[in-house]
C-alpha positions as CSV (number, residue, x, y, z in Angstrom):
1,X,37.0,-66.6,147.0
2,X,33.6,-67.0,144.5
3,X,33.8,-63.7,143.9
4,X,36.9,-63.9,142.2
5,X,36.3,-67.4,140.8
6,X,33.1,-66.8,139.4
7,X,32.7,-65.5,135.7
8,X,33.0,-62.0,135.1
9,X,30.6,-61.8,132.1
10,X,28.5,-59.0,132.4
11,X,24.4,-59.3,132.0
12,X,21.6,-57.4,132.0
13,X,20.3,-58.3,135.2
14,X,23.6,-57.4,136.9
15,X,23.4,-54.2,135.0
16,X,19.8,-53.7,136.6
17,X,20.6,-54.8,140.0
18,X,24.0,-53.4,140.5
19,X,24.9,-50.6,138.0
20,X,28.4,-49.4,140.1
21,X,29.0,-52.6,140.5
22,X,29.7,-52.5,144.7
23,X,28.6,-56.2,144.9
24,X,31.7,-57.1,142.4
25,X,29.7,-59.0,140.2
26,X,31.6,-58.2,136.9
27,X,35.2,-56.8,135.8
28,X,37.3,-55.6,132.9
29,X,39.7,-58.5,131.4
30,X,42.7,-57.8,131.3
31,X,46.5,-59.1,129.6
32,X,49.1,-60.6,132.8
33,X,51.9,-58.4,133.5
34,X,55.1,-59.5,131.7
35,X,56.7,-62.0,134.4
36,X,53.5,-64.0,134.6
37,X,52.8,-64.0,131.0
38,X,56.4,-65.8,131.0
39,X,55.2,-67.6,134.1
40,X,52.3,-69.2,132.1
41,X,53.9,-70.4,129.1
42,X,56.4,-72.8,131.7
43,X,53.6,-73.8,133.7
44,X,51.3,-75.0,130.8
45,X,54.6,-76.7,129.1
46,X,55.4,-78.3,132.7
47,X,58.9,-76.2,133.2
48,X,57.8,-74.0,135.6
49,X,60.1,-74.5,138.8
50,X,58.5,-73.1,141.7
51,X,61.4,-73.0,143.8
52,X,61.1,-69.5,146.0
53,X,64.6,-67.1,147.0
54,X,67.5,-67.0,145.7
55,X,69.9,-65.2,143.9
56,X,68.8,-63.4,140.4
57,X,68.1,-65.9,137.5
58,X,68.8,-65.1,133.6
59,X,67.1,-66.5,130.7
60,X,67.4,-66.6,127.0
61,X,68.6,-63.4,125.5
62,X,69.0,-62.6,122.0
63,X,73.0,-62.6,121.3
64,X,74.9,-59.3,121.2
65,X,72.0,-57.2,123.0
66,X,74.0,-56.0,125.3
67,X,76.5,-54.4,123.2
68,X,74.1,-51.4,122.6
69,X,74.6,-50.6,126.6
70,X,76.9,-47.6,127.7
71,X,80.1,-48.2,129.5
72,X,81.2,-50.2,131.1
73,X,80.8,-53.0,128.6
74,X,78.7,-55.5,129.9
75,X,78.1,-59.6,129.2
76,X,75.3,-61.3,129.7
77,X,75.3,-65.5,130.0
78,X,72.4,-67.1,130.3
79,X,71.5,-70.2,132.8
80,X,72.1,-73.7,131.6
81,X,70.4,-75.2,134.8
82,X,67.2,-75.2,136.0
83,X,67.0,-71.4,137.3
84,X,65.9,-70.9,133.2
85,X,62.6,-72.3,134.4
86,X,61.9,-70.2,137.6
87,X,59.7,-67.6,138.0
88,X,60.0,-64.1,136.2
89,X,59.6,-62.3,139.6
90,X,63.6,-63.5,140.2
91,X,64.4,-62.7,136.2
92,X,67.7,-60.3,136.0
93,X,66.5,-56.6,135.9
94,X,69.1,-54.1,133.9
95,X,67.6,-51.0,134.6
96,X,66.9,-48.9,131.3
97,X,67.6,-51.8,129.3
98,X,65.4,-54.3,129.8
99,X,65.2,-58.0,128.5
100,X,63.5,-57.7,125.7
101,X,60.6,-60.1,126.3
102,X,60.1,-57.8,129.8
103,X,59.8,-54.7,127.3
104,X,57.4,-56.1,124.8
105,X,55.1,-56.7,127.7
106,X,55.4,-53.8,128.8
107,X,57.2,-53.9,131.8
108,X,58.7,-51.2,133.6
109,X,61.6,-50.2,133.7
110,X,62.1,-49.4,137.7
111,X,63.9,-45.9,137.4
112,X,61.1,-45.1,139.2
113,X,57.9,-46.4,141.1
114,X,55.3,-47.2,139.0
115,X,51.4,-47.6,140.7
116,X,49.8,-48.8,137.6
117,X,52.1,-51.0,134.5
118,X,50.7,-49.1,130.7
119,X,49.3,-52.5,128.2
120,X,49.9,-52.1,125.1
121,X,48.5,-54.2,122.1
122,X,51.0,-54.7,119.1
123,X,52.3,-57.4,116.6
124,X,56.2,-57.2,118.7
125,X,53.9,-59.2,121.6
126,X,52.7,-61.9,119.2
127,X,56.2,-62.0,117.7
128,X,57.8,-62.4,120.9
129,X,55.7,-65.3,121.9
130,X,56.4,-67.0,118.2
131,X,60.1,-66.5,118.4
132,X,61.4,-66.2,122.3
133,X,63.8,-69.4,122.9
134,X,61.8,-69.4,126.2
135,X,58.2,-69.4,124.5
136,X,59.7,-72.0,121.9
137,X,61.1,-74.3,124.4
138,X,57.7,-74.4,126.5
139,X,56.0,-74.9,123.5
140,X,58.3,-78.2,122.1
141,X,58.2,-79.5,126.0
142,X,54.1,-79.2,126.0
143,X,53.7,-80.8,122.5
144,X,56.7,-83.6,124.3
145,X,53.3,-83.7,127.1
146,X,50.3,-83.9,124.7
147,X,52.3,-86.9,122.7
148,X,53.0,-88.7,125.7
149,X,50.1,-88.0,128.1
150,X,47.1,-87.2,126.0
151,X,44.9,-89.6,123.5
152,X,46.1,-91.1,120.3
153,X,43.1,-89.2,118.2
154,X,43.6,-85.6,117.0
155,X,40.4,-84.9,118.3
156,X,41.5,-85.9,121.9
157,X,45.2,-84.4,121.9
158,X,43.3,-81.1,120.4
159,X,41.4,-80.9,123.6
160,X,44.0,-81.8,126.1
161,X,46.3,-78.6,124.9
162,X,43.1,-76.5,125.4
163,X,42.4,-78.2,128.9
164,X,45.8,-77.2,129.8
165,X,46.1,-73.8,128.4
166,X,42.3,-72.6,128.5
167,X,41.0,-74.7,131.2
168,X,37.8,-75.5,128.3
169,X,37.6,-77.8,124.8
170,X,38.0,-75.9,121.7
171,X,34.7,-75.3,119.8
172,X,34.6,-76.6,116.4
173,X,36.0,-73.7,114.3
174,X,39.5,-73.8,116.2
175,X,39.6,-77.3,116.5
176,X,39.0,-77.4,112.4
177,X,41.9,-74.7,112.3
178,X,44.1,-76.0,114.5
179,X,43.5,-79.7,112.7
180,X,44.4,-77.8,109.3
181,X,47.8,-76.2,110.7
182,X,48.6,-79.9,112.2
183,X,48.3,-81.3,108.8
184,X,49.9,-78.6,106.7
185,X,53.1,-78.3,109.2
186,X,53.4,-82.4,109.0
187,X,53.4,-82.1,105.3
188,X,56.2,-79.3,105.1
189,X,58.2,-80.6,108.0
190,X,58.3,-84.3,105.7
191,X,59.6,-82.4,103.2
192,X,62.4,-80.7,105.4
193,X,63.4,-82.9,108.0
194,X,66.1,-80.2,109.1
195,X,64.0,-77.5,109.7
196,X,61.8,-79.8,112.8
197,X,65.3,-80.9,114.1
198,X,66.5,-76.9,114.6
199,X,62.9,-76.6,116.1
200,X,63.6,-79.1,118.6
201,X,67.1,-78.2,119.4
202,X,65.8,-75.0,120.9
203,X,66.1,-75.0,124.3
204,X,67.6,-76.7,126.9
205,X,65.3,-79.0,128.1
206,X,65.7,-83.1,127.2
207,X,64.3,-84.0,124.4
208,X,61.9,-87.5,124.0
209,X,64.0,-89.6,121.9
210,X,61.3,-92.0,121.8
211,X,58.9,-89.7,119.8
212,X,58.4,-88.9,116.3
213,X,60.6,-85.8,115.6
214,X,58.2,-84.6,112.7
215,X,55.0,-85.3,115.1
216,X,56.8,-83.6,118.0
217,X,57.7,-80.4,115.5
218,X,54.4,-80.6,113.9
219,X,52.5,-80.3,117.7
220,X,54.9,-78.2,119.1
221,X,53.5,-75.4,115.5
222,X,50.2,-76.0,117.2
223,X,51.2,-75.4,120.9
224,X,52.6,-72.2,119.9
225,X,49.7,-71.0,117.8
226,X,47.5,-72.1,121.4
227,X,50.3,-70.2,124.0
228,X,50.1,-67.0,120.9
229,X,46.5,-66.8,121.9
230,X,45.2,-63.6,123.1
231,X,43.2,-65.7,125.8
232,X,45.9,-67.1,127.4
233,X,48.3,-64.4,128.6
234,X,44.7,-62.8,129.4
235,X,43.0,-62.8,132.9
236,X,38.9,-62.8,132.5
């Protein structure tokens, strides 16, 4: 509808015409519950598959977390096909032991109904979307995109990752930022060939064999600063 699509930046003169707010001119933002931050990070990076049903899917899990679990001893292997890109809605759910990206976003743990999810704000979020093989891999496969898709300039690649993560151009202090962390990740990544090649290799998804592995490892340190950002696991 407008109402929903229209921006929800509050004025004076919606203040002064509508002070409870009945006509819906204005709301609180607020961050995505945990599936759809995960959801977000695919569909930017072109992984997302939007197939619907079926059975439960399991993604990346840090090795050996299971082992703090009660009898009986559990395993957990994660997909190797495409049901690593599906939604979070189908995600395996081990109730009181939750995946940890699930629990840094605060989802629930379904013991028992919840009306309204808690939001917390702390650094294990920011961590999780630095260091998740599932953030990581989104993050190579949408610097694999800007390389292939966007312009040859900095200046135009810069604003393609914001199109597609922000829907808007970056202003000139993050583009200056983002230029700087471009740079100084090209110059250490020369220097250690082996640590953009253990970048890359995270993840299942193909790899480009075409492109430049130091380019691809240098964008893909700017794609995750751009999927870190507090804007985009944030609905305005």
């Amino acid at each position: 509808s407008r109402t929903y699509r229209q921006s929800s930046l509050d004025t004076a003169e919606l203040r002064e015409h509508d002070p409870l707010n009945w006509l819906y001119g204005r709301q609180s933002r607020f961050r995505l519950p945990a599936e759809m931050v995960r959801d977000t990070a695919l569909a930017i990076s072109g992984l997302l598959v939007t197939k619907i049903d079926g059975d439960s899917i399991r993604p990346y899990q840090p090795e050996g977390y299971y082992r703090h679990l009660n009898f009986p001893t559990r395993t957990y292997t994660a997909d190797t096909d495409e049901r690593q890109w599906r939604r979070g809605v189908y995600m395996h759910w081990q109730r009181q032991f939750l995946h940890p990206m699930l629990k840094a976003f605060d989802a629930p743990s379904r013991e028992e109904c919840t009306a309204q999810r808690p939001r917390s704000n702390t650094p294990l979020a920011a961590l999780t979307l630095l260091n998740d093989p599932t953030f990581v891999e989104a993050s190579r496969v949408f610097a694999s995109r800007v390389l292939t898709e966007a312009g040859d300039t900095t200046d135009a690649r810069l604003d393609f990752v914001f199109q597609q993560a922000l829907s808007r151009n970056p202003d000139e202090l993050e583009r200056s930022v983002l230029t700087e962390l471009l740079n100084r990740s090209r110059a250490d990544l020369q220097e250690h060939p082996d640590a953009a090649t253990a970048l890359l290799d995270v993840g299942l998804a193909p790899h480009h064999d075409d492109l430049d592995p130091i380019e691809l490892a240098a964008w893909t340190s700017v794609t995750r600063a751009v999927l870190n950002l507090n804007e985009t696991i944030t609905r305005n």
